[in-house]
N, C-alpha and C positions, 0 to 999 in steps of 0.2 A: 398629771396622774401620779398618785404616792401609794406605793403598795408598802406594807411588811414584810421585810426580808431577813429570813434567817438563818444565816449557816450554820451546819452542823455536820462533824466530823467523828467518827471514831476511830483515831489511829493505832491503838492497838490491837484491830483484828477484830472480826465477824463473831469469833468466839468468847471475847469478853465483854460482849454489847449488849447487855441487859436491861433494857426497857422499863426493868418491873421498878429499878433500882432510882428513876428518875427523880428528880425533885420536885415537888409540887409548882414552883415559878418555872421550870423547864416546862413542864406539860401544856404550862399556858403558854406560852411562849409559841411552842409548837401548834397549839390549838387555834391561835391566833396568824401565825405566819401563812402569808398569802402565796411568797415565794420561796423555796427550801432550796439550797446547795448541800448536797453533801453523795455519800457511798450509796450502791444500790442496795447493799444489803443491811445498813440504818432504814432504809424508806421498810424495806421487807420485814425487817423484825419490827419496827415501831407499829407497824399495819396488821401483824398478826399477835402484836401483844393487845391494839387497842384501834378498829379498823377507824375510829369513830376520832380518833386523838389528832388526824391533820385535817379537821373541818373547813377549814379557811384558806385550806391549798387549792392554789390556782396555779402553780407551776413551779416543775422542781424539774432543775439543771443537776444532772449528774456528774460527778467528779472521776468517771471510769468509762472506758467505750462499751464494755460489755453490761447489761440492763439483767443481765439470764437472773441474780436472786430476786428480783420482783416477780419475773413470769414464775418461779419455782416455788414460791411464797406458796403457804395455807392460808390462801386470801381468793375473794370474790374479786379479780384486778377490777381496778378504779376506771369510770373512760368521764369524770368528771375534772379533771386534771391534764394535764399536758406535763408530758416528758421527755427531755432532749438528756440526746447521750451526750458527752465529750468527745470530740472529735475535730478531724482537722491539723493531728499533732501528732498523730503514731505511724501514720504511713511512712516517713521517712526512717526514724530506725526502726519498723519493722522491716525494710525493702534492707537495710543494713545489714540487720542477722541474717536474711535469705540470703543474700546475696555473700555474702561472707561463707557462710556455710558451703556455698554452692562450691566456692574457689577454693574451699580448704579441701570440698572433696572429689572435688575432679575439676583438671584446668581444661578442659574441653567439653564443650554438650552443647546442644542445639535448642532444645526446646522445653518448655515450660508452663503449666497448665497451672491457673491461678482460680482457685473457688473460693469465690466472694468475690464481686468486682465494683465493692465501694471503694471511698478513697482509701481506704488502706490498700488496699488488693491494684488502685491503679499506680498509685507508687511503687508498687513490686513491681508489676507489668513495664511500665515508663523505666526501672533500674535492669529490668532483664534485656528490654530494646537496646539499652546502652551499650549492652555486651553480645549487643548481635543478634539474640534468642530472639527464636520463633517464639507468641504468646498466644496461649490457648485460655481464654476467661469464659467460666463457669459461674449462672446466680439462676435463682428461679424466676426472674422477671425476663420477659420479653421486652427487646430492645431494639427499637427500630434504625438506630446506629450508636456508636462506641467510639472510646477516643483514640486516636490513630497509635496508641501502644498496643491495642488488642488488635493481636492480627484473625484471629477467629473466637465469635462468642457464641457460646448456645444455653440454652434450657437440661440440656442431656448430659448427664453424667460423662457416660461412656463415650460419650463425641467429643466431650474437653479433656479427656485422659486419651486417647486414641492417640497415641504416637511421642505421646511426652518422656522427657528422661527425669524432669523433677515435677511433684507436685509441691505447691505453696499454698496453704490451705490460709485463710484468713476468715473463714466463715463464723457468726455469731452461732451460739444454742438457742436451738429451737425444734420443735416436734418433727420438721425436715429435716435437720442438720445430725440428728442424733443419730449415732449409728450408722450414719452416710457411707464410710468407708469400710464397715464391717464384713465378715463374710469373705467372697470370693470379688466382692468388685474393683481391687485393682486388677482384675487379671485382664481389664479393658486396655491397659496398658501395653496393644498390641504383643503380647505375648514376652518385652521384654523387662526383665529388673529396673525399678522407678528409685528414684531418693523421693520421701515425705517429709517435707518440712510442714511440721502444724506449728503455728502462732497464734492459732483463734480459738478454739474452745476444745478441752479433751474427751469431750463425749462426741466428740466425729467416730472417734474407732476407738473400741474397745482395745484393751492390754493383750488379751488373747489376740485378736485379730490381727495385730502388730504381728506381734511373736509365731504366728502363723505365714502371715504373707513373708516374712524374713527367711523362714526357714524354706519354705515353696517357693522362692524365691521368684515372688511376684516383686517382692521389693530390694532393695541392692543395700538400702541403710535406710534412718529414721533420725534425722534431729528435731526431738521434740522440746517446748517449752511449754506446754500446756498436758492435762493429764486427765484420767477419769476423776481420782482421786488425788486432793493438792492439799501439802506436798507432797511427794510422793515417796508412796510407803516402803522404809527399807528392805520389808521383806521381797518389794518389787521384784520379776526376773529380769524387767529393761536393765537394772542397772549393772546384769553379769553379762551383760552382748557387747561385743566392739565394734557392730554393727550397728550400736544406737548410741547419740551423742543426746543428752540431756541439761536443758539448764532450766529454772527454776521459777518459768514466766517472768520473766525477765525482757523480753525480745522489745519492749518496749514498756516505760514505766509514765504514768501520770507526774509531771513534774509541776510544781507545786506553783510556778513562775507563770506557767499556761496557762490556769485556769480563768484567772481573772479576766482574760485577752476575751474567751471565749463567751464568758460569762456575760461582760458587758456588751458583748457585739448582740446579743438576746437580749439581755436587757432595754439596750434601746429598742429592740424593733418588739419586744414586750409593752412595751410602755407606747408605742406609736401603733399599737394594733395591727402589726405586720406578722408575718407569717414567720414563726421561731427555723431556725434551722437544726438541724439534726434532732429533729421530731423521732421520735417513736411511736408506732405504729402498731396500738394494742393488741391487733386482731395479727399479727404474724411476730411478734416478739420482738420486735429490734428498730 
């Protein structure tokens, strides 16, 4: 079996990607390519400058774990195609910066409540057991068992925050995920100050809500790498608290060495009619 495979890349950034600006042999190119590698938000602007321009797509491997600019697209989503994220590669140093963070900010704590508990979130989990921690994993699937790092898992917000000292968010965006954290609900946090580490997306909790729960002191601190708005804007007030440490989505980076490993591992089982891994899943985002 011989497909057309086309990589494409824009490494200067979402904001200088201009579709319109294409070359007429690029369009065919594209128009013709069965299978596309490249950024989620090349797939999202090429599909809303020209929905009709990837006709011949049969499958596109994403170069990013997070898929959120194709669901956020001014597009009809596609459920003619198949889409796998990247993955496989970030659980370990994002379990790094958690876990780092954790030591820098207090050398004693017990417990740890991890929302998201795909492989990223179980490499946190499996890096928390190491150091003793109780692990409390949060996702909206029901599970009829977990890997022996998760010492309790639920469905319920308030049941995986209930007794924890750090949250570790690793959750993708999505219509559930957005605003998760906003509002009054860490205060499930049995009543005392939590550390929020997010490393998944910055629409879990709005800037206010931060900057609230900080001051009510539902929360004790905040290391975030991810934000509403990226990157984030100087006029930000995170960046005058010494109760929030900030770095720059960073907690884990697509290296450029991975990608091919993952690629071909789908490839093959593309081409032998097997079931791709780290599918996405049109009807819940991720």
């Amino acid at each position: 079996m011989c497909c057309r495979t086309l990589l494409w890349t824009a490494t200067a950034g979402p904001s200088s990607f201009d579709p319109s600006r294409l070359q007429e042999d690029t369009k065919a190119s594209l128009a013709a390519a069965e299978i596309l590698i490249t950024e989620p938000f090349v797939i999202a602007k090429l599909l809303e400058h020209d929905p009709s321009g990837l006709s011949s797509l049969r499958w596109c491997q994403s170069t990013y774990a997070g898929v959120d600019p194709i669901f956020n697209a001014r597009i009809s989503l596609p459920r003619d195609w198949i889409l796998t994220r990247f993955a496989g590669c970030f659980g370990p140093p994002i379990a790094e910066w958690a876990l780092a963070n954790m030591i820098a900010h207090e050398r004693s704590f017990s417990a740890v409540a991890i929302l998201g508990c795909g492989d990223i979130g179980m490499c946190v989990a499996k890096a928390a057991k190491a150091f003793g921690m109780t692990t409390r994993g949060y996702g909206r699937t029901e599970r009829s068992a977990v890997d022996d790092c998760i010492d309790f898992y639920t469905t319920k917000l308030e049941e995986a925050l209930c007794g924890a000292d750090y949250i570790v968010s690793v959750l993708p965006s999505t219509p559930e995920t957005r605003g998760l954290l906003n509002g009054d609900a860490l205060r499930a946090c049995s009543g005392k100050p939590v550390v929020l580490l997010n490393a998944g997306r910055g629409d879990l909790i709005s800037e206010d809500s931060i900057i609230k729960a900080l001051d009510q002191r539902y929360l004790q601190a905040a290391y975030l790498d991810v934000f509403e708005v990226e990157p984030l804007p100087a006029e930000s007030s995170l960046w005058e608290r010494e109760d929030v440490v900030i770095s720059p989505h960073v907690s884990a980076l697509t290296q450029p060495s991975d990608v091919p490993a993952v690629f071909i591992e789908n490839y093959e089982r593309f081409i032998m009619g097997r079931e791709l891994k780290y599918v996405v899943d049109w009807s819940k985002g991720y």
